[in-house]
N, C-alpha and C positions, 0 to 999 in steps of 0.2 A: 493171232488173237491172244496168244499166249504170253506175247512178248507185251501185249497194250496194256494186260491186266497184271504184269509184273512192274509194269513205267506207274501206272495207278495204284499199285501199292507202296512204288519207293515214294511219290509225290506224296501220299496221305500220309506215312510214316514220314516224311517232311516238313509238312502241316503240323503233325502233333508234337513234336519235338521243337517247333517254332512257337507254338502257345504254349509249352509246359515252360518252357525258357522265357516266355515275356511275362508269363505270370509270377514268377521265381522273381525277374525284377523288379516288376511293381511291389511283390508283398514283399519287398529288402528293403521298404525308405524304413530309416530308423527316426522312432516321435521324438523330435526336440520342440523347445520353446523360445522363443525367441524375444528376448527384453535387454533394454543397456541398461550395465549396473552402473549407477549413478547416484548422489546426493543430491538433494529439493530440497530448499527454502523456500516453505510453503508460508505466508499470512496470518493470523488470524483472523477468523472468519468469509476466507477467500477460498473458492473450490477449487479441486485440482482432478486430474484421470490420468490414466493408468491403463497402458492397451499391453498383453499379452497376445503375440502369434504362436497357437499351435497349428504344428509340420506334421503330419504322418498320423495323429490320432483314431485309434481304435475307437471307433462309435460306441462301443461299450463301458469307454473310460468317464469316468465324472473329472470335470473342470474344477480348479478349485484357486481363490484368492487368498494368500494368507497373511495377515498382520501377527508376526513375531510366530507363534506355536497356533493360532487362533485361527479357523477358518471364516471369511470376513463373508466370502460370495460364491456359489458353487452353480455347476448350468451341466445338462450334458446335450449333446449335439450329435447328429448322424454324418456330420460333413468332419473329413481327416486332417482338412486345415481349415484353423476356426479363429474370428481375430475375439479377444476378449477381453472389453474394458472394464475399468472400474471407478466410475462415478461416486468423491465424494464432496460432499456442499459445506459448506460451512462450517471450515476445518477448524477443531479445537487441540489442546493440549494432548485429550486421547487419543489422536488419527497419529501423531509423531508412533515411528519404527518402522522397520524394516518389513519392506512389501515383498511375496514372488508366488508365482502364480507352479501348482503340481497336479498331477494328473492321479487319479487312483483307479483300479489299478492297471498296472505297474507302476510304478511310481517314476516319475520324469520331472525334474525342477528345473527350473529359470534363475535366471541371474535374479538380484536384489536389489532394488531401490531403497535407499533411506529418506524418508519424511521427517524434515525437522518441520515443527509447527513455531513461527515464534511472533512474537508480539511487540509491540512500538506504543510506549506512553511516554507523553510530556508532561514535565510539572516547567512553572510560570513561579516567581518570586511574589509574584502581585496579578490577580487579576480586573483590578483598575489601578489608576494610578491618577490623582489630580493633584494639582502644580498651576501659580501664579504662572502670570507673563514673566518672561526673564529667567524662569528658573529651569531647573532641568530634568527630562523624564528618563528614569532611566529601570529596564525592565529585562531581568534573567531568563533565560529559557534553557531547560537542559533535556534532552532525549533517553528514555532508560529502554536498552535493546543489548539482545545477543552480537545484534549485525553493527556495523557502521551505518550512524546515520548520517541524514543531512540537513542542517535547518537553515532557516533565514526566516528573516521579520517582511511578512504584507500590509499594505495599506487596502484593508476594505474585501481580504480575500486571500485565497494561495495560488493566483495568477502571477506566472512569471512577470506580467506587465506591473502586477502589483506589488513587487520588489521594494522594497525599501530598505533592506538593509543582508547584508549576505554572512551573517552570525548569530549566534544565539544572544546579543544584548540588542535588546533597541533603546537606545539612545536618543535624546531628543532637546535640544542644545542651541542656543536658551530656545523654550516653547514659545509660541506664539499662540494666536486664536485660528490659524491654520493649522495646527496641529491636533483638534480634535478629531475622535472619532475613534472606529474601530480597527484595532490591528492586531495582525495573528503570527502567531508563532507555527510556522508551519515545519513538516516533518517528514523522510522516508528513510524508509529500507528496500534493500534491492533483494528482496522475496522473487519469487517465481513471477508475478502478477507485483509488483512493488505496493510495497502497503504506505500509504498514506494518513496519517495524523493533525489534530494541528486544536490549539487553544489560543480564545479570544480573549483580549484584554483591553477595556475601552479606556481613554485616554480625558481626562477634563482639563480646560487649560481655563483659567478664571483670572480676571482683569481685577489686580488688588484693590481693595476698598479703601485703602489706608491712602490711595495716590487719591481716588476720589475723591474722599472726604479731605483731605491737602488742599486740591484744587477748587470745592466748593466752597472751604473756608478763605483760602487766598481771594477769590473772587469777590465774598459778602468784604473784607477786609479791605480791597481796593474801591469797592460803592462807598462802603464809609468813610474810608479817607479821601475821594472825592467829594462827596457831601461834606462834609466838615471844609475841608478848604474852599469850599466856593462858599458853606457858612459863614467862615474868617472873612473872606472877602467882602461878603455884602456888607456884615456888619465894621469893618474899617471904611468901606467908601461911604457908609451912613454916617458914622463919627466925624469922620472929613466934613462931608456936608453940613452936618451943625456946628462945626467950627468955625 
């Protein structure tokens, strides 16, 4: 009997020295955060997110987002790993700096993302342009951006099918009357989400008046000089006849 209640004391003191040690491990995770430090070329006015993993977090801590010194988003939670985004919409000039998400307290930071914010406008030399048959349309297009852009000239739109020209001039040589209509100058940047741009410029092609009125006077000019010679005519075969 002696010997069963000495085996049940070594067993229980083996028990509790197996839970004071598993408990020892578990309360060892140490809190990190987890985000890649990275550069985004974000749009403007295109939304972007932002997820922080925290690891090991003390249910007591507050969560925090911060833009530069500024705390932007803050949450606290009971769960030790917590994933936490941060949704913003229609990013302007202000949302550009440096993201990382810290814990209070003890204080625990994450790496930093940098948000550049940037923007894509075109200017157009002309936004119409009319031109005779014959002559020639010819229309600048220049991109103003931090990034590299890319343009080319559409017919009717900024569909790849509506290509018509793959440079900033559109050109139009000599014009015809198939050459009216609308065309764009279209435009990107390679942003997070690519920004796209683009200015319309309608084209008039007009049939000179100068060929017209040419051609309606040659014409009254050829009646008359037919009438008149078939006048000539009668009146010598009438002269004849009274001779």
């Amino acid at each position: 009997m002696q010997d069963l209640n000495i085996r049940v004391s070594f067993y229980t003191q083996l028990w509790f020295l197996w839970s004071v040690h598993s408990f020892v491990i578990s309360d060892s995770c140490d809190a990190k955060i987890n985000m890649v430090r990275d550069v985004w070329q974000v749009g403007m006015g295109h939304n972007f997110t932002l997820i922080c993993e925290f690891v090991c977090i003390p249910p007591s801590d507050t969560l925090h987002w911060y833009r530069g010194a500024s705390s932007v988003l803050n949450q606290t939670t009971n769960q030790t790993n917590f994933t936490f985004p941060l949704h913003v919409e229609r990013a302007g000039e202000n949302h550009s700096g440096e993201y990382y998400c810290e814990t209070h307290p003890p204080v625990v930071s994450s790496n930093t993302v940098f948000i550049r914010v940037v923007d894509l406008s075109l200017n157009v030399s002309s936004t119409s342009a009319e031109v005779f048959e014959g002559q020639t349309v010819e229309v600048n297009c220049t991109a103003v951006s931090p990034l590299n852009a890319t343009l080319f000239w559409g017919r009717g739109g900024c569909d790849d099918r509506q290509k018509v020209n793959g440079s900033g001039t559109l050109r139009l040589s000599p014009a015809t009357a198939q050459h009216r209509g609308d065309y764009y100058c279209c435009s990107s940047i390679p942003t997070l989400t690519p920004l796209h741009r683009f200015k319309k410029v309608q084209v008039t092609v007009l049939r000179p008046q100068g060929i017209l009125q040419c051609q309606v006077l040659w014409y009254l000019m050829c009646k008359t000089g037919i009438f008149l010679i078939f006048s000539a005519a009668v009146f010598i075969l009438a002269c004849r006849g009274q001779s």
